[in-house]
N, C-alpha and C positions, 0 to 999 in steps of 0.2 A: 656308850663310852663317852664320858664329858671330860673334855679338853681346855684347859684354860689357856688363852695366847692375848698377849700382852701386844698392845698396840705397836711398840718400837719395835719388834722380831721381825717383822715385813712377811710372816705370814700369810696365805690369802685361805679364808673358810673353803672356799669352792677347791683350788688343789688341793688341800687336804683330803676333802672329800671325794676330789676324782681317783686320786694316787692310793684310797684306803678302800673304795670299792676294786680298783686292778688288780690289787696283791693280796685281799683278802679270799679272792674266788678260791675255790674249792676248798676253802680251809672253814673251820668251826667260826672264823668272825665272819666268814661272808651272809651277809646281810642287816650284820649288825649296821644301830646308828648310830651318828658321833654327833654330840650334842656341845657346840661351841659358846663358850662365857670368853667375853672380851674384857680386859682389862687397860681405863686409860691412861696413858702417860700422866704421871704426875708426880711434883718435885716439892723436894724440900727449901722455903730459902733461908740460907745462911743469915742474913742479916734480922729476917722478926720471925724467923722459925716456924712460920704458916705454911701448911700442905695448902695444894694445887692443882689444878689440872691444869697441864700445856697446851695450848690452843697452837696451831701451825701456823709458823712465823712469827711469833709471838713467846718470845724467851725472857718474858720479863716478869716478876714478880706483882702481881695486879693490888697488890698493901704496900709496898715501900718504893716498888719500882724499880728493885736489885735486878741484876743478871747474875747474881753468885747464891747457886743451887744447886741441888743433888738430884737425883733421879728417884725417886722411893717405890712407883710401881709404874707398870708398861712393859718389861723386857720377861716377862714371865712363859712360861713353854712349860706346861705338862700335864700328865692323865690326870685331875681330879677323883676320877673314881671309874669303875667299870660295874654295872649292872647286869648277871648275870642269871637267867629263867633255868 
C-alpha cells in the first residue's frame, strides 16, 4: 500500500504503521506493507511567482524576500495506489 503524506498533516510514518498492523490482524491486509512518499512543504510567492521549499522558521521568500505566499504542496493525505498478488 503506498501512501503519500504531505509534510504539514503532522502525520508520523511509525503510527501509521503501528495503528495499520492492529486493525489489519485477521483481515486479508494483515501483513500487508505500507510504503510512505513524503511530500515537502512548499509555496508559491505572490510577488515573483517562484515555487519553494519552506524551511522551519523560515517563511520568507529566498528571491525577493516576500512573506506573501501560498501553500502549493505538503498538506497532502492519500492511497497512491495498492498492490495486490
Amino acid at each position: 500500500i503506498n501512501l503519500v503524506i504531505g509534510e504539514m498533516t503532522g502525520v508520523v510514518e511509525q503510527c501509521v504503521q503501528f495503528y495499520f498492523d492492529f486493525l489489519s490482524k485477521g483481515t486479508s491486509a494483515e501483513g500487508a506493507a505500507l510504503s510512505f512518499k513524503v511530500i515537502p512543504t512548499t509555496a508559491r510567492c505572490r510577488g515573483c511567482h517562484k515555487n519553494f521549499e519552506l524551511k522551519e522558521f523560515d517563511w520568507t521568500c529566498p528571491y525577493c524576500q516576500s512573506n506573501n505566499m501560498e501553500i502549493v504542496a505538503g498538506k497532502e493525505l492519500f492511497v497512491e495506489s495498492i498492490e495486490v498478488e
